[in-house]
C-alpha positions as CSV (number, residue, x, y, z in Angstrom):
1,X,-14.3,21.8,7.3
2,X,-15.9,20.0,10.5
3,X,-15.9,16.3,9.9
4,X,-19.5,14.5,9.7
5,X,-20.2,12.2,12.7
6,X,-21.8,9.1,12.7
7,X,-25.2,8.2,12.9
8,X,-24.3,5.6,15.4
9,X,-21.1,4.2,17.1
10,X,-19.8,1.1,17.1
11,X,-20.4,-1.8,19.2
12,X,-16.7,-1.1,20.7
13,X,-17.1,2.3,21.4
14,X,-15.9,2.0,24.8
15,X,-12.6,0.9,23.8
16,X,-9.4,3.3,24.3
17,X,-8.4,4.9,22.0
18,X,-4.5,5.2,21.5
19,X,-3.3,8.1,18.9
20,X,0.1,8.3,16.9
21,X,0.7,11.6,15.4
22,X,4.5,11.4,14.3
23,X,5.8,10.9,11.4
24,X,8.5,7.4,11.7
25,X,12.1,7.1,9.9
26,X,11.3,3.3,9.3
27,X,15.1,2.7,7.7
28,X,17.3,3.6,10.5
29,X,20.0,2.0,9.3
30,X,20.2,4.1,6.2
31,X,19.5,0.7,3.9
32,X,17.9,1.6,0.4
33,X,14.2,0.4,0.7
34,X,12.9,-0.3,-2.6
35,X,9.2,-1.1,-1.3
36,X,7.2,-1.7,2.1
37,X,3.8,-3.8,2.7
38,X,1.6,-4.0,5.6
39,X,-0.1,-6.9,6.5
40,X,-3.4,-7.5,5.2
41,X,-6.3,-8.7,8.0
42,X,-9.1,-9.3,5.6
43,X,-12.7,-7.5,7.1
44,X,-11.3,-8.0,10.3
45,X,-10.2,-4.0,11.1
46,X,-10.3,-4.4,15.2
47,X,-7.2,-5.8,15.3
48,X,-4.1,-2.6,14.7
49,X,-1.9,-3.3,11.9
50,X,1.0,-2.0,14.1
51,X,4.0,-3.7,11.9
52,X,5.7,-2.8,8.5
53,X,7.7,-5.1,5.9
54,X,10.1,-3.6,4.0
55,X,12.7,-5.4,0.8
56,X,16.0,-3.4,0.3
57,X,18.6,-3.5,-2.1
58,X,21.1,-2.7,0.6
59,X,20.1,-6.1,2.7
60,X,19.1,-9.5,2.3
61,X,15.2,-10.5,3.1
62,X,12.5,-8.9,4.6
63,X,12.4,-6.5,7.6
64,X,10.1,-5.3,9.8
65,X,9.6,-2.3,11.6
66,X,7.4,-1.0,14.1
67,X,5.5,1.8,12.5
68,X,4.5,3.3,15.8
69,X,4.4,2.1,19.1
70,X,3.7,-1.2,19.8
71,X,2.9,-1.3,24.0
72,X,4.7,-3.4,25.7
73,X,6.7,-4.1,22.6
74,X,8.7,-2.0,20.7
75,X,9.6,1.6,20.1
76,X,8.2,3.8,16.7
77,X,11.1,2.7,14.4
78,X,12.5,-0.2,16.2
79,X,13.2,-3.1,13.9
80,X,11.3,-6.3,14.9
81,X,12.7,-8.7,12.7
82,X,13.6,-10.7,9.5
83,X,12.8,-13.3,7.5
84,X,13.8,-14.7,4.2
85,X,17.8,-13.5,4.2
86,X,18.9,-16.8,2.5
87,X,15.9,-16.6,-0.5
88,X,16.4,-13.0,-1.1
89,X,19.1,-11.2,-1.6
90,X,18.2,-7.9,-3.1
91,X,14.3,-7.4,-2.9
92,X,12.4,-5.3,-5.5
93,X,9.2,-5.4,-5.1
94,X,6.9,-7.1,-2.0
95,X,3.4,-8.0,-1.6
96,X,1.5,-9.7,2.1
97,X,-2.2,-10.6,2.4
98,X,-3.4,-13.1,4.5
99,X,-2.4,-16.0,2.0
100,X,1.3,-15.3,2.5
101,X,4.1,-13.1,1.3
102,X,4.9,-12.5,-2.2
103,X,8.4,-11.0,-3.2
104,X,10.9,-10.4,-6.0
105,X,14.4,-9.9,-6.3
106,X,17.1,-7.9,-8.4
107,X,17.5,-11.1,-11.1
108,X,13.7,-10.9,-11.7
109,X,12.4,-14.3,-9.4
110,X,9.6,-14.2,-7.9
111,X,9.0,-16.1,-4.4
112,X,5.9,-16.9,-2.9
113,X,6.0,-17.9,1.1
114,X,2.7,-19.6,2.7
115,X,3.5,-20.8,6.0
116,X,6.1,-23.6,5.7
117,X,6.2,-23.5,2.2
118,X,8.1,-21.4,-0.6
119,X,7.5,-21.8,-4.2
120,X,9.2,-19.5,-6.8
121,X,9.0,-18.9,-10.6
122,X,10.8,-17.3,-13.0
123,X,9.3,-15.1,-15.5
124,X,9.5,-16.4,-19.0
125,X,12.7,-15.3,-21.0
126,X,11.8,-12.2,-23.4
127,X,9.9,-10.6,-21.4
128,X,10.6,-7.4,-19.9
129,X,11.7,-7.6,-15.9
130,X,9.1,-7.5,-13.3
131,X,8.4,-4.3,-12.2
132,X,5.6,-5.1,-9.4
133,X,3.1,-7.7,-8.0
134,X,0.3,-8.3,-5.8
135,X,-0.7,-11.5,-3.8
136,X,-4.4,-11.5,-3.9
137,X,-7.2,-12.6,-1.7
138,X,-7.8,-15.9,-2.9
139,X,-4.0,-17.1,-3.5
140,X,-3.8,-15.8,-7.1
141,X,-0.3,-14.2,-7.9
142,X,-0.1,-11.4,-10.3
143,X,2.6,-10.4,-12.0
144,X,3.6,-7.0,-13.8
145,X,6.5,-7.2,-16.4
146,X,6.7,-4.7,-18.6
147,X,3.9,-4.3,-20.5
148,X,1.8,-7.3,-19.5
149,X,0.7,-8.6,-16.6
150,X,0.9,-12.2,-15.7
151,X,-1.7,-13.9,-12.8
152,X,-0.2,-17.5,-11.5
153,X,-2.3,-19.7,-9.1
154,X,-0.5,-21.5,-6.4
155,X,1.3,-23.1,-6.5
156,X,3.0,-20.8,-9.5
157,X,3.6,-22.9,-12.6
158,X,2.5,-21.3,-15.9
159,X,0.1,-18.0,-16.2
160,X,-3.5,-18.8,-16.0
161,X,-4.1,-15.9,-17.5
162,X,-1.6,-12.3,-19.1
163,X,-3.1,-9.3,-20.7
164,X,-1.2,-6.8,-22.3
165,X,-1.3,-3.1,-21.2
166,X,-2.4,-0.5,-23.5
167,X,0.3,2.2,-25.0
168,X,-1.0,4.8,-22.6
169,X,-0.3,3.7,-19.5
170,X,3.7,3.1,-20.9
171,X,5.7,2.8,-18.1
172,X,3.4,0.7,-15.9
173,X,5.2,1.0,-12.8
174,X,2.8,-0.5,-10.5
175,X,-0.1,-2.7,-9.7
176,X,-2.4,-3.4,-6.7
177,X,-5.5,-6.1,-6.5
178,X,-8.7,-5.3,-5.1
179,X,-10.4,-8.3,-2.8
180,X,-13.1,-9.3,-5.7
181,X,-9.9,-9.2,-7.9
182,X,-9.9,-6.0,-10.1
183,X,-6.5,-5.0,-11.0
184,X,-5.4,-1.5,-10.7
185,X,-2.4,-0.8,-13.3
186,X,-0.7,2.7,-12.6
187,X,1.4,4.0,-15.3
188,X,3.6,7.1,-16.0
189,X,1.7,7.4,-19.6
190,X,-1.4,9.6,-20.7
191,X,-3.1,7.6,-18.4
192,X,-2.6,7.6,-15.1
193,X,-4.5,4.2,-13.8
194,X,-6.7,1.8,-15.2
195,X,-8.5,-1.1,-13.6
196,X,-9.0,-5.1,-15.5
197,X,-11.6,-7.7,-14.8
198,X,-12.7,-10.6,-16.2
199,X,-15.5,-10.0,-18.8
200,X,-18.2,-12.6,-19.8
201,X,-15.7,-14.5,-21.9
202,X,-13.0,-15.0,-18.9
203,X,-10.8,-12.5,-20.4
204,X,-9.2,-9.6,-18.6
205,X,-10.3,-6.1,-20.1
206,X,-9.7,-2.6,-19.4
207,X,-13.2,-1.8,-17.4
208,X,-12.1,2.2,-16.2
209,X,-9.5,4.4,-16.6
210,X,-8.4,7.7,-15.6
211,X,-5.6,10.0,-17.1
212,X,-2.7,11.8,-15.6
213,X,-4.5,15.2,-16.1
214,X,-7.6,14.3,-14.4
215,X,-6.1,12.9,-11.7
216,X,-3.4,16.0,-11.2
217,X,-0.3,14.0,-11.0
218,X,2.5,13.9,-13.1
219,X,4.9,10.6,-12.4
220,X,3.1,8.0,-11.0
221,X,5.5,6.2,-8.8
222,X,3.4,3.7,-6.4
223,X,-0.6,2.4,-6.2
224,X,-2.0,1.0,-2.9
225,X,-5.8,0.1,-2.1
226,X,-6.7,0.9,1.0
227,X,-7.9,-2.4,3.6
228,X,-11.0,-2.1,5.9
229,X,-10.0,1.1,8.0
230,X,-10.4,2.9,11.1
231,X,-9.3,5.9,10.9
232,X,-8.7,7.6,14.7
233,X,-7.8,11.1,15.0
234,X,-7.9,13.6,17.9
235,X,-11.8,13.9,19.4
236,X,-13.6,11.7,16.1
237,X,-12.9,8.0,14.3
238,X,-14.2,7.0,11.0
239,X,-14.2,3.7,9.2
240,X,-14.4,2.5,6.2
241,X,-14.4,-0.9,4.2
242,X,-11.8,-2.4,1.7
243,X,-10.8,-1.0,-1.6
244,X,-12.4,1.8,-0.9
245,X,-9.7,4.4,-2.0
246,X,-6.7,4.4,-4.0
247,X,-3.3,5.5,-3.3
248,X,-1.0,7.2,-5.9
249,X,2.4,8.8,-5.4
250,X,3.4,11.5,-7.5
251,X,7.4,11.4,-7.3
252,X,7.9,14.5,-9.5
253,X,5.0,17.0,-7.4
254,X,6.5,15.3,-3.8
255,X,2.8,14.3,-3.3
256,X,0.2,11.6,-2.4
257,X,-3.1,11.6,-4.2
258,X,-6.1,9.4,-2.9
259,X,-8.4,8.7,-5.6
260,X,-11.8,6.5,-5.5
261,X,-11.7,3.3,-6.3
262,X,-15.0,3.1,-8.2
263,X,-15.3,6.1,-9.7
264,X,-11.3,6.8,-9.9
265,X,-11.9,10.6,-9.1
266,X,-9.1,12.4,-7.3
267,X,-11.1,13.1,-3.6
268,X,-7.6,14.3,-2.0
269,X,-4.0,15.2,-2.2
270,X,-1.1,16.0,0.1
271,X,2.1,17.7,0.2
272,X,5.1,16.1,1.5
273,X,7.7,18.9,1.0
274,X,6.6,21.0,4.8
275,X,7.2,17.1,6.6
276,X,9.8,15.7,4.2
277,X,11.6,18.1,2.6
278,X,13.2,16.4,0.0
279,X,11.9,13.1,0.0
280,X,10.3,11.9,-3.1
281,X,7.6,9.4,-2.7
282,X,7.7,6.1,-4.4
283,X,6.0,2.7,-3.6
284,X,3.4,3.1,-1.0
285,X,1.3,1.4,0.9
286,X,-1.9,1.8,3.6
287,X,-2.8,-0.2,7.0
288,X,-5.8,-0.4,8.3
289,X,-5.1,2.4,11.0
290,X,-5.0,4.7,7.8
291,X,-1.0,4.9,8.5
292,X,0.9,5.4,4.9
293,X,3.9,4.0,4.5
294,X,6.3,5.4,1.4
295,X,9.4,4.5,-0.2
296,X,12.1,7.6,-0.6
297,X,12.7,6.7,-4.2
298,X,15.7,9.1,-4.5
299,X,17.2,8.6,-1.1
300,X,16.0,5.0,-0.2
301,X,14.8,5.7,3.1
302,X,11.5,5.1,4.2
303,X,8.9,6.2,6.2
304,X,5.3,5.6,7.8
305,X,2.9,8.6,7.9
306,X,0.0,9.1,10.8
307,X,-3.4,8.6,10.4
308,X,-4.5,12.3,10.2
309,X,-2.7,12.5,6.8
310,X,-4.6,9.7,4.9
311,X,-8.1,11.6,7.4
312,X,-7.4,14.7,6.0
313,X,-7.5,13.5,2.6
314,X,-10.7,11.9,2.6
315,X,-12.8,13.6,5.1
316,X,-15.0,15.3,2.5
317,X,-15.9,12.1,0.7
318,X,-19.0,11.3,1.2
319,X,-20.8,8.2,2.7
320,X,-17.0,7.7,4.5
321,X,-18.6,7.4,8.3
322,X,-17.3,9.0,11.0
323,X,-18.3,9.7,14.8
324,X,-17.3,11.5,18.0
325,X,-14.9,10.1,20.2
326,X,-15.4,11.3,24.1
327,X,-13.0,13.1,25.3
328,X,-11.8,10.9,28.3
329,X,-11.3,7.7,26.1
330,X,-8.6,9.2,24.2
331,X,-4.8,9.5,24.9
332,X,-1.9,10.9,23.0
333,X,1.3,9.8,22.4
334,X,3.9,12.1,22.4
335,X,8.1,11.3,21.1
336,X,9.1,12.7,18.1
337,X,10.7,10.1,15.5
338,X,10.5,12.4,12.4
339,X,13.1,13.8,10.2
């Protein structure tokens, strides 16, 4: 199906255009990744989100890796640096916006880097270990343990706020935050994802849900919201605000689903099997060039896919806007990094 073009271009149509179309082993070392986070950039999408962080069990701190070319720079795959090696010894679970870098290790503390600063926290005793967070927007930190999830302000002391999940969603094995500060919950349950806000009263209630069946996935292993994208692929480019889609990975079908944020209706799905035989997708996440990165949940490898993945999966949706890229203005890269 031909993709709709726009009704007009941008004001910076006349910038080059630069395409990536490999698929990038972004754990060269062969460390066990246990979950990867682009940075977020707010509304501002001109800018290329070009760099991956990534927590392993294997290593101390954070890691980043080019997750394709960087001019001038670095090499698809080519670690950039760490940070954090003498906080962290075995991360978990990692969040970035533009507030700072949220991250947990194997004993279950949380840290929380903004600029100079760290703060940390230690869930309450009892509860069940923290399976996820999300730094959001405006500095709030939330928190999923268990079956409840906890949201901290900063610096973290004691929850402003927990909510317990409903039965359904049993395991919750992920969450992301939306920039108005809906939290998407995705579970391994009947229920597939369901989104909290705030009600009248200041408490957080279930607003939307949508189960495993409707959404065609069967083991929820990773949730992402998508940031203000472009979206570049041979001869067109669309764009597209924030939270505009979610991300699920489906570890037991090998696939990635992209699902509506609003109306949480599955819009696309892909097949990993044909690029990655044999990797099983866990955490994800999405930059705002529409590059996925995923975890290998059973190998521990991970890897970042190209833009025309996350396209294909969404070209259909409509109102998503797209227009025509001239022919001259756009280059290739070739090199193959893949499996």
């Amino acid at each position: 199906m031909p993709l709709p073009e726009a009704a007009s271009p941008r004001p910076d149509s006349t910038t080059k255009i630069v395409l990536w179309d490999k698929i990038v082993r972004l754990a060269a070392d062969g460390g066990k990744v246990t979950d990867v986070a682009f940075v977020g950039l707010g509304r501002n999408v001109i800018n290329p989100v070009e760099m991956v962080w990534m927590t392993a069990a294997s290593h101390a701190g954070l890691v980043a890796v080019a997750a394709r070319p960087i001019p001038g720079t670095a090499e698809a795959g080519e670690e950039l640096g760490r940070r954090a090696e003498n906080l962290l010894p075995q991360g978990q679970a990692l969040s970035i916006s533009l507030g700072g870098t949220a991250a947990v290790d194997a004993a279950g503390r949380v840290f929380v880097l903004r600029g100079g600063w760290t703060d940390s926290l230690q869930v309450p005793a009892g509860m069940a270990p923290v399976r996820d967070l999300a730094l959001g927007a405006t500095g709030l930190l939330y928190v999923l343990a268990g079956s409840q999830v906890l949201v901290y302000g900063q610096p973290p002391r004691l929850p402003l706020w927990s909510f317990a999940l409903r039965a359904d969603l049993a395991p919750a094995v992920g969450l992301a935050v939306s920039v108005r500060g809906e939290v998407y919950v995705a579970g391994q349950g009947k229920t597939a994802l369901a989104v909290y806000d705030l009600d009248a009263a200041g408490r957080f209630r279930r607003q939307r849900s949508a189960t495993a069946r409707s959404l065609g996935v069967t083991k929820v292993a990773g949730v992402a919201l998508t940031p203000p994208m472009l979206l570049p692929i041979p001869g067109r480019e669309g764009w597209e605000g924030e939270d505009r889609f979610v991300i699920l990975s489906d570890s037991s079908q090998s696939a990635l689903v992209t699902v509506d944020a609003r109306t949480l209706v599955a819009v696309g799905r892909t097949g990993l099997q044909a690029d990655l035989p044999g990797v099983v997708p866990g955490r994800v996440d999405a930059s705002n060039r529409g590059q996925i990165a995923c975890v290998d949940a059973r190998g521990g490898g991970a890897w970042a896919l190209p833009t025309r993945v996350l396209a294909g999966m969404v070209r259909s949706v409509p109102g998503l806007r797209w227009r025509i890229i001239p022919g001259d203005s756009t280059s290739t890269l070739s090199g193959s990094t893949g499996p």
